[in-house]
C-alpha positions as CSV (number, residue, x, y, z in Angstrom):
1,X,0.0,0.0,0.0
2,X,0.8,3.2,-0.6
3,X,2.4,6.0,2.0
4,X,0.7,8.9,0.5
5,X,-2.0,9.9,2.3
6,X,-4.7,11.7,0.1
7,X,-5.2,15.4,1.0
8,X,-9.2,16.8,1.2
9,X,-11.2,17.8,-2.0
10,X,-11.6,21.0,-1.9
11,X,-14.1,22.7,-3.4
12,X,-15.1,21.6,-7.0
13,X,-17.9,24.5,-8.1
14,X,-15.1,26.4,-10.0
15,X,-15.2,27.6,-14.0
16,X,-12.5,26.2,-16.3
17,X,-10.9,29.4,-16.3
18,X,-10.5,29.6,-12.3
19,X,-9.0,26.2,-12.2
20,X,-6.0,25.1,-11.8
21,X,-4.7,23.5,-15.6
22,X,-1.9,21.4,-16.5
23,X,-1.3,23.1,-19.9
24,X,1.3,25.4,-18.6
25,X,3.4,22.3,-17.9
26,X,3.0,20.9,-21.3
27,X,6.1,22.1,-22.7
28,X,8.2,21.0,-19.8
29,X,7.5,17.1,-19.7
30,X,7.0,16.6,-23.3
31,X,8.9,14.1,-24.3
32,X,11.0,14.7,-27.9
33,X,13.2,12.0,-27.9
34,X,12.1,9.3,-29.9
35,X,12.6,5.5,-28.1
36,X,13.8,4.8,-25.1
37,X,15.2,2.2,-22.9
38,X,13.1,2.4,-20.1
39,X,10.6,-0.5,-19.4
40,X,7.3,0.4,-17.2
41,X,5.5,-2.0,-15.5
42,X,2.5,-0.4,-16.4
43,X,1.4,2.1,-19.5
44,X,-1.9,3.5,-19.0
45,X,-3.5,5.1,-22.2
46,X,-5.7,8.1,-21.4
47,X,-6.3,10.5,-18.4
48,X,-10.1,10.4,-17.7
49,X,-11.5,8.6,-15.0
50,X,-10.8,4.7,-15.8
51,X,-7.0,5.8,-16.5
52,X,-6.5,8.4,-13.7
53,X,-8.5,5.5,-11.2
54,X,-6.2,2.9,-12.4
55,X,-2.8,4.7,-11.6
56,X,-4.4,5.4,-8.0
57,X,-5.2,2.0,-7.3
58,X,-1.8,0.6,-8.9
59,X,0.5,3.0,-6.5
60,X,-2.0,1.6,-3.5
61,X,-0.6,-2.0,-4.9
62,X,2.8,-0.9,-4.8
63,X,3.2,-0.3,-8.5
64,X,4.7,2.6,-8.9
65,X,6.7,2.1,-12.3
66,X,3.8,3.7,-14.1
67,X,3.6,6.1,-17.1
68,X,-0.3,8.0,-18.5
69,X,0.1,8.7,-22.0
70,X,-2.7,11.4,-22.4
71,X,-3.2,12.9,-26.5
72,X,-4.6,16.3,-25.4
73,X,-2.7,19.2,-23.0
74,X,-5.0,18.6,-19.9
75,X,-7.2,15.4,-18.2
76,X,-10.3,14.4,-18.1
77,X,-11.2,12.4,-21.1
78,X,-14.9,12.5,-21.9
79,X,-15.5,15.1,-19.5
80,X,-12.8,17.7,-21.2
81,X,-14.0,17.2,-24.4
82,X,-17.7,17.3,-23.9
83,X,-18.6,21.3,-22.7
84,X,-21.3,22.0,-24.8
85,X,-24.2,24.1,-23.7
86,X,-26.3,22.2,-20.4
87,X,-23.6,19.2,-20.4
88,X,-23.9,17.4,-17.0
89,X,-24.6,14.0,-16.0
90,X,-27.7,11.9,-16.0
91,X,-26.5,9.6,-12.8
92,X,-26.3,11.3,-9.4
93,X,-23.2,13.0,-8.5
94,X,-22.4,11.3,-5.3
95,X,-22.7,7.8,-7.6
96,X,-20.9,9.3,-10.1
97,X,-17.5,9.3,-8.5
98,X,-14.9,6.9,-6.9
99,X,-15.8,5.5,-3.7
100,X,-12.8,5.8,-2.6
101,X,-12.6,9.8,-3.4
102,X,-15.8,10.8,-2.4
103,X,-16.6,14.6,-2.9
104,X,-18.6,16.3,0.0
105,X,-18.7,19.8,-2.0
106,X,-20.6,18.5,-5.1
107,X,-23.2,21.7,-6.1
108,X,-25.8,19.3,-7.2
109,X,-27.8,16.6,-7.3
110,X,-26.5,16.1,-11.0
111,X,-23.4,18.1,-11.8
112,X,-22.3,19.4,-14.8
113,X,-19.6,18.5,-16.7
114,X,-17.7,21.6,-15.5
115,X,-18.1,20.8,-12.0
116,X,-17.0,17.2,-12.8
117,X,-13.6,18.1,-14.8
118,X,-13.2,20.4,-11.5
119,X,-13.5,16.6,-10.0
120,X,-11.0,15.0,-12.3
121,X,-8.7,17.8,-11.8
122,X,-8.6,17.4,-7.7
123,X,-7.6,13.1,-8.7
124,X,-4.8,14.2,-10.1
125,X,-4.2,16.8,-7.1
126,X,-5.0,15.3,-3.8
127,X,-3.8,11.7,-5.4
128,X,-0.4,13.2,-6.9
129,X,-0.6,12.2,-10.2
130,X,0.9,14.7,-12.2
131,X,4.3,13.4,-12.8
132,X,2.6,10.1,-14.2
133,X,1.2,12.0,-17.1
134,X,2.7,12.7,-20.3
135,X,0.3,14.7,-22.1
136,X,0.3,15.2,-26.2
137,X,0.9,11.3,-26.7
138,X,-1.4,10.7,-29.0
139,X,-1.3,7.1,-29.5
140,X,-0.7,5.7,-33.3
141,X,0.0,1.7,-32.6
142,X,-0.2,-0.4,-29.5
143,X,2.4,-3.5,-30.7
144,X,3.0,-6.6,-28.5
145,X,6.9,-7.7,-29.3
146,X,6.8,-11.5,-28.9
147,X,10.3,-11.9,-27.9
148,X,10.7,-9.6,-24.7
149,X,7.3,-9.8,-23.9
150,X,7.0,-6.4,-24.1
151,X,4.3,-4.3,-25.4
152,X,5.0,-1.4,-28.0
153,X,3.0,1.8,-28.1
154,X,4.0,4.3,-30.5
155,X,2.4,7.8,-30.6
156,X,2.2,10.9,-32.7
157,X,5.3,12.2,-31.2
158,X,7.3,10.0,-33.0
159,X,8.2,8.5,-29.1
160,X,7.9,4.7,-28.8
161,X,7.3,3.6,-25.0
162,X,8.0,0.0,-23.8
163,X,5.6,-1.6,-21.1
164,X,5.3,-5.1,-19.7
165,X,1.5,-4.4,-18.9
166,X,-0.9,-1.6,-20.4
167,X,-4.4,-0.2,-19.7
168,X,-6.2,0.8,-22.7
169,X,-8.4,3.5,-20.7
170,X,-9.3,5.5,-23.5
171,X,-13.0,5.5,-23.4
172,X,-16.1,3.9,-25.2
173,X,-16.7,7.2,-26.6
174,X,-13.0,8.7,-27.2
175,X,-13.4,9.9,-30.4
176,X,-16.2,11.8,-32.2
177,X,-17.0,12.0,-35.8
178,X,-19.8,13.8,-38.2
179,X,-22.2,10.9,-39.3
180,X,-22.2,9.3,-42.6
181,X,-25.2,11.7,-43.9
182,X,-24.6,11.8,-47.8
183,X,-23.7,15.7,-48.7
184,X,-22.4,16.4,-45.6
185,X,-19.4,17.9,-47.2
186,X,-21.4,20.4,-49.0
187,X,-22.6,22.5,-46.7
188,X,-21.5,26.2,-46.6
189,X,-22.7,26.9,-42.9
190,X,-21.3,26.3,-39.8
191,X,-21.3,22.8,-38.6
192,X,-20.3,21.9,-34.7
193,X,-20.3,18.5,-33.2
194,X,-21.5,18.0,-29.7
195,X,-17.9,17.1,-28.5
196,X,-16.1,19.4,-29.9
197,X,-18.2,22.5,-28.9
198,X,-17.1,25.7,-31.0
199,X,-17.5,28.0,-28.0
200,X,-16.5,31.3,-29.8
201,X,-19.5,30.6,-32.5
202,X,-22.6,33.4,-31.9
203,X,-25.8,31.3,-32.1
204,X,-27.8,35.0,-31.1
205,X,-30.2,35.4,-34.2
206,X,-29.4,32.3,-36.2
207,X,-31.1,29.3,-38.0
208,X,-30.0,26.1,-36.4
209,X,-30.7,22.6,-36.6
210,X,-29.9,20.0,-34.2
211,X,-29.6,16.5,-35.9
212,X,-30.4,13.9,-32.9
213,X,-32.8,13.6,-30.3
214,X,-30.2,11.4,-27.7
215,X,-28.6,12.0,-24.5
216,X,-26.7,14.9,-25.5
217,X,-29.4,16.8,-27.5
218,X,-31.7,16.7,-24.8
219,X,-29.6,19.1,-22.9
220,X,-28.3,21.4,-25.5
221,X,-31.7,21.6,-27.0
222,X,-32.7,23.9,-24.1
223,X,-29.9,26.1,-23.6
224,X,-30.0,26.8,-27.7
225,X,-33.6,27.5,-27.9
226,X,-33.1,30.4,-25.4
227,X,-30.6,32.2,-28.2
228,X,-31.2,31.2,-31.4
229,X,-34.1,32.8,-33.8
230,X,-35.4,29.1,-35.3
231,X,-34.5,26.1,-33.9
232,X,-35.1,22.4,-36.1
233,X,-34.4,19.9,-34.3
234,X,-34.2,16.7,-36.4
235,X,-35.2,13.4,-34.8
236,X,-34.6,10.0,-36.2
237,X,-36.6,8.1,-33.3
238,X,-38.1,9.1,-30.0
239,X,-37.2,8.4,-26.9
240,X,-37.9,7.3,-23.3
241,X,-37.7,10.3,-21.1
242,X,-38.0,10.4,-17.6
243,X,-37.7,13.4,-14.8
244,X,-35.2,14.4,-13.6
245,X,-34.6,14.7,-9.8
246,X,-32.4,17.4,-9.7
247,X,-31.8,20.0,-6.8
248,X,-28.9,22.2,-5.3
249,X,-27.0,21.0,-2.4
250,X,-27.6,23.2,0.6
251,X,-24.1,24.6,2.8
252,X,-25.3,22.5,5.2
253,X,-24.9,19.7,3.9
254,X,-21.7,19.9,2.5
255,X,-20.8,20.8,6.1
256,X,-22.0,17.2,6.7
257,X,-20.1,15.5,4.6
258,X,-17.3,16.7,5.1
259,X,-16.9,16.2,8.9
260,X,-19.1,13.0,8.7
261,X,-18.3,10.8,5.8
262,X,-20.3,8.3,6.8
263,X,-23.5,10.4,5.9
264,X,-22.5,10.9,2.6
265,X,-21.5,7.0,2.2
266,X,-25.2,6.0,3.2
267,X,-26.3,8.6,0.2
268,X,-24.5,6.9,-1.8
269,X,-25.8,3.6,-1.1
270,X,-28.8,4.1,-1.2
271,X,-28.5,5.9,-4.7
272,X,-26.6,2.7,-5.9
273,X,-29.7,0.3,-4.8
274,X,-32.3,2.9,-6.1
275,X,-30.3,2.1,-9.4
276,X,-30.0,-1.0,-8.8
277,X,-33.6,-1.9,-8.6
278,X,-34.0,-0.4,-12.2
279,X,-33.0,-3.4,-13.6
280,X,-35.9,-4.3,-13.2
281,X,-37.5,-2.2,-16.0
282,X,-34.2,-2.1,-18.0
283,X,-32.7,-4.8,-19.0
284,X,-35.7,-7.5,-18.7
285,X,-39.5,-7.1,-19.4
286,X,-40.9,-7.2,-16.6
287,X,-44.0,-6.0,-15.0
288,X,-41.8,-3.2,-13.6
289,X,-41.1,-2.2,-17.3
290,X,-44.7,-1.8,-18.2
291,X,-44.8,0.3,-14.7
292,X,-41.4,2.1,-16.0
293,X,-43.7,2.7,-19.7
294,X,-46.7,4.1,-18.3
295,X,-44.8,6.4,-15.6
296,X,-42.6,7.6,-19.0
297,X,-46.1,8.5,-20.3
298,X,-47.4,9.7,-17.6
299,X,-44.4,12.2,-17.9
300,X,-44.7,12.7,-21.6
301,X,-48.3,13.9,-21.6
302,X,-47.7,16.3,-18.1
303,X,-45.3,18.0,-19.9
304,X,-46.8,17.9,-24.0
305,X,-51.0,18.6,-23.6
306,X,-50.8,18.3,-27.6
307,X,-51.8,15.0,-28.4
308,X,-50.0,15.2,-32.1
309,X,-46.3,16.2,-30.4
310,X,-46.9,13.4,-27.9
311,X,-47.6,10.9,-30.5
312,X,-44.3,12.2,-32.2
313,X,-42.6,12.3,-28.9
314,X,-43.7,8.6,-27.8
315,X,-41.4,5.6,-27.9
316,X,-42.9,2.5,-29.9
317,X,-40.1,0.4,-28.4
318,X,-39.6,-1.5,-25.2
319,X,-38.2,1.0,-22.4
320,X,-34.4,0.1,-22.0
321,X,-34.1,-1.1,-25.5
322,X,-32.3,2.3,-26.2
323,X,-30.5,4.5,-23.5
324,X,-33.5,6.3,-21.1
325,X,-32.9,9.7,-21.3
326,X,-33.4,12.2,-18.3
327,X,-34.7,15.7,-18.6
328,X,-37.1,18.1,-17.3
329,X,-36.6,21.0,-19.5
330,X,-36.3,18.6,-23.2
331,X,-40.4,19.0,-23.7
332,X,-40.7,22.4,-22.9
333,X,-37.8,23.3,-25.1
334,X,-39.3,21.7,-28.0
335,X,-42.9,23.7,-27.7
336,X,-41.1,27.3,-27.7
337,X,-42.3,29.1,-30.6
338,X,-39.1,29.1,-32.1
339,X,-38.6,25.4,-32.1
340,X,-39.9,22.8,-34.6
341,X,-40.0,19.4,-34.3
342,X,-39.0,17.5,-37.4
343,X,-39.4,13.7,-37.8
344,X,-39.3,13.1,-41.6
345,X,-36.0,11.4,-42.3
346,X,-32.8,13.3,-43.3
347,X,-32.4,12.7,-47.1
348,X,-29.1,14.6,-47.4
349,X,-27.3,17.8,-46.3
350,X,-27.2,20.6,-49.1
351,X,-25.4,23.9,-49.4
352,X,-27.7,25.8,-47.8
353,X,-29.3,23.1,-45.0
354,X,-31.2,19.6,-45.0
355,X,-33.4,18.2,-46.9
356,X,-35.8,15.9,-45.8
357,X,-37.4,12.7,-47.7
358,X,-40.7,14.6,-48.6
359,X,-38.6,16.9,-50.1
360,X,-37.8,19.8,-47.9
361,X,-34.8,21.7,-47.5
362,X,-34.8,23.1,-44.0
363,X,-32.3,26.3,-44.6
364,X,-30.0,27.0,-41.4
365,X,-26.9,29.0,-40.6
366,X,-25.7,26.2,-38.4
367,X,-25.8,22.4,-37.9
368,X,-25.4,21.5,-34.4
369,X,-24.4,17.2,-34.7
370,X,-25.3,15.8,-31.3
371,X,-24.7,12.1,-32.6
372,X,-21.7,10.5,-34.1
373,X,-19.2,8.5,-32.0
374,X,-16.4,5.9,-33.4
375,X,-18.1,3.4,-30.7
376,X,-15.4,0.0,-30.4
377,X,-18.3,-2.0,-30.9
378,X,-16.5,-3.9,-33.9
379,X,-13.2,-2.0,-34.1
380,X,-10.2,-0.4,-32.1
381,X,-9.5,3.8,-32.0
382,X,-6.0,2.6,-32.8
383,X,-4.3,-0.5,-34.1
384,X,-3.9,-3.1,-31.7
385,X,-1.6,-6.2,-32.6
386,X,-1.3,-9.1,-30.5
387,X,0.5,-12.7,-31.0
388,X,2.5,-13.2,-34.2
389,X,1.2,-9.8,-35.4
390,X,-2.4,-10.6,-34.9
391,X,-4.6,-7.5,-35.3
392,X,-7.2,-6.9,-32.9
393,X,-9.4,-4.9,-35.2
394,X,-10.0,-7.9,-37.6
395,X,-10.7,-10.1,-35.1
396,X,-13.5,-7.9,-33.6
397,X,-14.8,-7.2,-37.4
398,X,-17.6,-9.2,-36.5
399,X,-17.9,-8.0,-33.0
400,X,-15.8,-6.9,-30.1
401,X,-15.4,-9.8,-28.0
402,X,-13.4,-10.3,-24.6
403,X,-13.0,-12.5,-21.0
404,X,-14.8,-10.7,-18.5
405,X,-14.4,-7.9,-21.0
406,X,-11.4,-6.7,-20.2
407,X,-9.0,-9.4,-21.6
408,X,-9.0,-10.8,-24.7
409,X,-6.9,-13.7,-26.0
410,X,-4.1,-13.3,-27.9
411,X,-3.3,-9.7,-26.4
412,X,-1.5,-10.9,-22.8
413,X,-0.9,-8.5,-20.3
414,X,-3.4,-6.1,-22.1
415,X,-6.1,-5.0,-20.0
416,X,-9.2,-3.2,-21.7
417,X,-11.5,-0.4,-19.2
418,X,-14.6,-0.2,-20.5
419,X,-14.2,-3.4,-23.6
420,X,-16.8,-5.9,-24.7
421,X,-20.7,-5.8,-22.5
422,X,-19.1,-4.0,-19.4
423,X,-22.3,-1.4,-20.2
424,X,-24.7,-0.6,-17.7
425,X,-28.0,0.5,-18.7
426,X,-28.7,1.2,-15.0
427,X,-26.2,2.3,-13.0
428,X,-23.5,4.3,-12.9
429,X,-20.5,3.7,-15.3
430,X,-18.0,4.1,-12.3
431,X,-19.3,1.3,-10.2
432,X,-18.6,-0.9,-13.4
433,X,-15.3,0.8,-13.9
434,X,-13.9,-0.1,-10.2
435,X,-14.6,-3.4,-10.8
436,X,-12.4,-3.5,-13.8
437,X,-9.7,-1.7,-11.9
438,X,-9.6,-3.7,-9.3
439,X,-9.5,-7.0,-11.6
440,X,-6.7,-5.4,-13.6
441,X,-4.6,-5.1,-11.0
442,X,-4.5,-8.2,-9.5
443,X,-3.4,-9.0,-13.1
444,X,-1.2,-7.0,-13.3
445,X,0.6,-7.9,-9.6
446,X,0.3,-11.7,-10.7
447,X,2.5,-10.2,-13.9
448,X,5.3,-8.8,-11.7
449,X,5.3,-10.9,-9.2
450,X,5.5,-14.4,-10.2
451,X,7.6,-12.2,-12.9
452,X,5.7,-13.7,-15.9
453,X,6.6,-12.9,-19.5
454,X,2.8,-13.3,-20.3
455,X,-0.3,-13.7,-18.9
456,X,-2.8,-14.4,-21.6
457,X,-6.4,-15.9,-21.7
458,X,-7.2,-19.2,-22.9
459,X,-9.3,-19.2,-26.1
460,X,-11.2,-21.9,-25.2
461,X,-12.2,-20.3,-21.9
462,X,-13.1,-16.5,-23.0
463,X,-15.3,-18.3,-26.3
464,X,-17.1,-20.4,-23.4
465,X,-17.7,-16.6,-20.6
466,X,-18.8,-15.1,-24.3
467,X,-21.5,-17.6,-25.1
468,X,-23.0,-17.2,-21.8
469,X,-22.9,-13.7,-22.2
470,X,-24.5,-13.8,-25.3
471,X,-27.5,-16.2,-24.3
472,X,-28.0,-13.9,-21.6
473,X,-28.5,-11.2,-23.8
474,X,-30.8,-12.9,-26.1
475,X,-33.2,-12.5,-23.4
476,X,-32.9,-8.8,-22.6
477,X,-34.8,-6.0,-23.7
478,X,-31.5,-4.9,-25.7
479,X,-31.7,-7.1,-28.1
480,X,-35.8,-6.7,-27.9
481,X,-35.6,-5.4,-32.0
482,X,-34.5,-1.9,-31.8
483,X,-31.6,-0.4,-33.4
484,X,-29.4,1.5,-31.2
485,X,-25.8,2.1,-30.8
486,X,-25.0,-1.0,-28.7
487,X,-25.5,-3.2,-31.3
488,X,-23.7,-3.7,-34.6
489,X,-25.1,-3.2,-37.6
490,X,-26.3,-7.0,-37.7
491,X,-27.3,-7.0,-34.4
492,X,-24.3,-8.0,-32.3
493,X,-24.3,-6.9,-28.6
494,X,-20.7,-5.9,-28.0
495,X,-21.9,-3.5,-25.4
496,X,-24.1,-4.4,-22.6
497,X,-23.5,-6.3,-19.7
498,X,-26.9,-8.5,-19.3
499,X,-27.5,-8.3,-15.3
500,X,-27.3,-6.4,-12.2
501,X,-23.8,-4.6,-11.0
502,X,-23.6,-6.5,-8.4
503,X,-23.5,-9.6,-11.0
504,X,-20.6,-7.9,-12.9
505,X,-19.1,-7.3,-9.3
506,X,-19.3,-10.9,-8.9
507,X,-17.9,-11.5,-12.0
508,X,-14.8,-9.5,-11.5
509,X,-14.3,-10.1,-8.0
510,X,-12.8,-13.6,-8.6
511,X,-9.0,-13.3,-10.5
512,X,-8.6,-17.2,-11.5
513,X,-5.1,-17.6,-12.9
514,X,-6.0,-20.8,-14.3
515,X,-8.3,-19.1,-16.9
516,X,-4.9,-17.7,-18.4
517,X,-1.5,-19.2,-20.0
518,X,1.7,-18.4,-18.0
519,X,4.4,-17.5,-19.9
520,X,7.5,-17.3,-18.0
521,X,10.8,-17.0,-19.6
522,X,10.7,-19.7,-22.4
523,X,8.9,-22.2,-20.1
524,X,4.9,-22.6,-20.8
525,X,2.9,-23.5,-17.7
């Protein structure tokens, strides 16, 4: 275990611009030099949560040979590049943090994603992270060298760095992209994707459209209505949408919490079985789901009295089939008199705007993509090769597949946050992602010390955890008939885990070294 002992958060309520920011030490730790002779025991790729939770847990084991190769100039992953207008989170705040770094001063009930950068940034601060991270090491190859037992990950830089382990911690949704809309290329106006806000673009007076009615567009539709002259908002297929709970946290309470943990511990777990019992209406159909339904309509006609909108606006799909969307400000934003609703399909983007399939062109100043992620559901954000050159990309053509979904054969002493159905639908993502840190390093210590060249997972044991997880699925509500983006294009869950969190807990919490082939020195156990 570590010595370090972590300092308090302090408070986390800050802008961007008051924060503290690594930028200005960019230019000091950059690394020019291209190779190197130094071999970690542990590279982690990317500085969000699952990397930066990783190194914390890894110095805790007493691995401190560490390195966090992050592409941009400051932390925080999905959180740094997601600051579009009414970002925040749809889990609570006080379950949508480490357990072991709670935050007493949290604003709200469901934080922004200001307020939770300013969360990331205090990790790397109270935990002492900042010498780990190399930042600008934007990764180009991750290569396993069959010989040393070593792996290879080359960035941008032109710097190769040598690892016996690595944690590919760079996110589900790492990398944003326009969707494939034919004529997309054509148009003259201004187009922004929800991750990679344009903050210095003046949406006072203009035509906009918004194409996507998902997680993020639910919350930028509101702040935009309030600025722009028209608003189209483009939706493909309606969805489940449920209130939000959301309140500010008194002084008071913060008080609390921070001079009795313990109160803020119970919070949580009672937010974490509240979740819990979602499942419930989530995954399976249940009776629960048709209470889930009717409470989502319930909602839906409080907030829409016009019976046409509502019959735009209502599902015709299982609830939990497609990510449940949280909002109490979505409906009202759409019945402003400067908003329009449009559900005719996108034929193609023209010079001048959209057209629609009945022939429409819907002429805007701005197109406002709140959809279009490079999801790992069937690929890799970089080239992975494994074994004998084996490339990981090809292999998950079909689908992503993995043990426990963070190993996958082939690819020893690679360990993958966030890989193949480790997806809640009803929880919050950093419950999951604890249990995958956790997992990792134990694998990670069995690596170093029973100082093993590779620890790899049996084929015939991660095709056997994959079937199960796969007949489970058949049976959720998933894989009900809807498309969404957790399936492939052939209908492949890659994405979800089928049960409760504390079944994935259970899953992870056992490290059997007999599920894995022990390479050490040129002797095969």
């Amino acid at each position: 275990m570590t010595n370090e002992k972590r300092k308090p958060a302090k408070a986390l309520n800050a802008t961007l611009g008051e924060r503290t920011t690594v930028r200005r030490r960019t230019a000091a730790k950059k690394e020019t030099a291209k190779g190197g002779d130094h071999v970690y025991d542990t590279l982690i790729i990317g500085a969000g949560f699952a990397g930066l939770g990783t190194a914390i847990k890894l110095r805790e084991a007493g691995v401190h040979n560490v390195a966090i190769l992050e592409r941009a100039a400051e932390v925080g992953g999905t959180w740094r590049d997601n600051q579009y207008p009414g970002a925040a989170c749809d889990i609570p705040s006080n379950l949508y943090s480490f357990s072991f770094a709670p935050n007493p001063n949290w604003s709200r009930s469901y934080s922004g994603s200001q307020e939770i950068l300013g969360y990331v940034h205090s990790l790397v601060n109270d935990f002492g992270l900042e010498k780990l991270i190399q930042y600008q090491q934007n990764v180009t190859r991750v290569e396993l060298d069959d010989t040393q037992g070593l792996w290879m990950i080359h960035t941008d830089s032109g710097r190769v760095w040598k690892g016996k382990t690595v944690i590919m911690a760079s996110g589900p949704l790492a990398n944003a992209s326009f969707p494939k809309i034919r004529g997309i290329e054509n148009f003259k106006g201004k187009k922004i994707h929800s991750a990679q806000w344009d903050h210095d673009y003046d949406f006072t007076g203009k035509r906009v459209a918004v194409v996507g009615t998902g997680a993020s567009a639910i919350q930028i539709i509101p702040e935009l209505v309030k600025k722009v002259d028209k608003l189209k908002v483009f939706q493909r297929t309606p969805a489940w949408v449920m209130p939000r709970p959301d309140f500010s946290t008194s002084e008071f309470s913060k008080k609390v919490f921070a001079k009795l943990p313990f109160t803020q511990k119970a919070i949580r777990e009672a937010l974490y079985w509240t979740h819990e019992s979602m499942a419930l209406a989530v995954i399976w159909s249940s009776p629960v789901t048709r209470i889930g339904e009717r409470l989502g309509q319930a909602f839906l006609k409080s907030q829409v009295p016009d019976p046409w909108m509502r019959r735009q606006l209502k599902p015709d799909y299982k609830l939990g089939c497609k990510r449940i969307l949280v909002s109490n400000d979505y409906y009202p934003a759409l019945q402003k008199e400067n908003c329009e609703l449009i559900t005719w399909p996108i034929a193609n983007i023209v010079e001048k705007g959209i057209r629609t399939s009945e022939g429409i062109e819907h002429r805007v100043d701005c197109i406002v993509f709140a959809t279009g992620f490079d999801v790992p559901k069937s690929g890799t954000p970089y080239p992975v090769l494994g074994v004998g050159g084996r490339e990981l990309a090809k292999e998950w053509q079909r689908g992503a597949q993995a043990y426990k979904s963070i190993n996958v054969s082939g690819y020893p002493n690679l360990y993958i946050m966030f890989g193949p159905n480790s997806g809640p639908g009803h929880n919050s993502a950093l419950v999951y992602m604890e249990q995958q840190i956790a997992y990792a390093v134990k694998g990670i210590r069995t690596i170093l010390d029973s100082n093993l060249k590779m620890l790899d997972v049996k084929p015939d044991v991660q095709a056997k955890h994959n079937a199960n997880i796969q007949k489970r699925l058949a049976k959720t509500n998933w894989n009900s008939g809807c498309k969404s983006w957790y399936l492939t294009e052939d209908g492949f869950n890659a994405t979800m885990f089928p049960g409760f969190a504390t079944q994935y807990a259970a899953q992870m919490g056992k490290f059997d070294v007999k599920a894995y082939r022990q390479v050490k020195a040129d002797v095969v156990a």
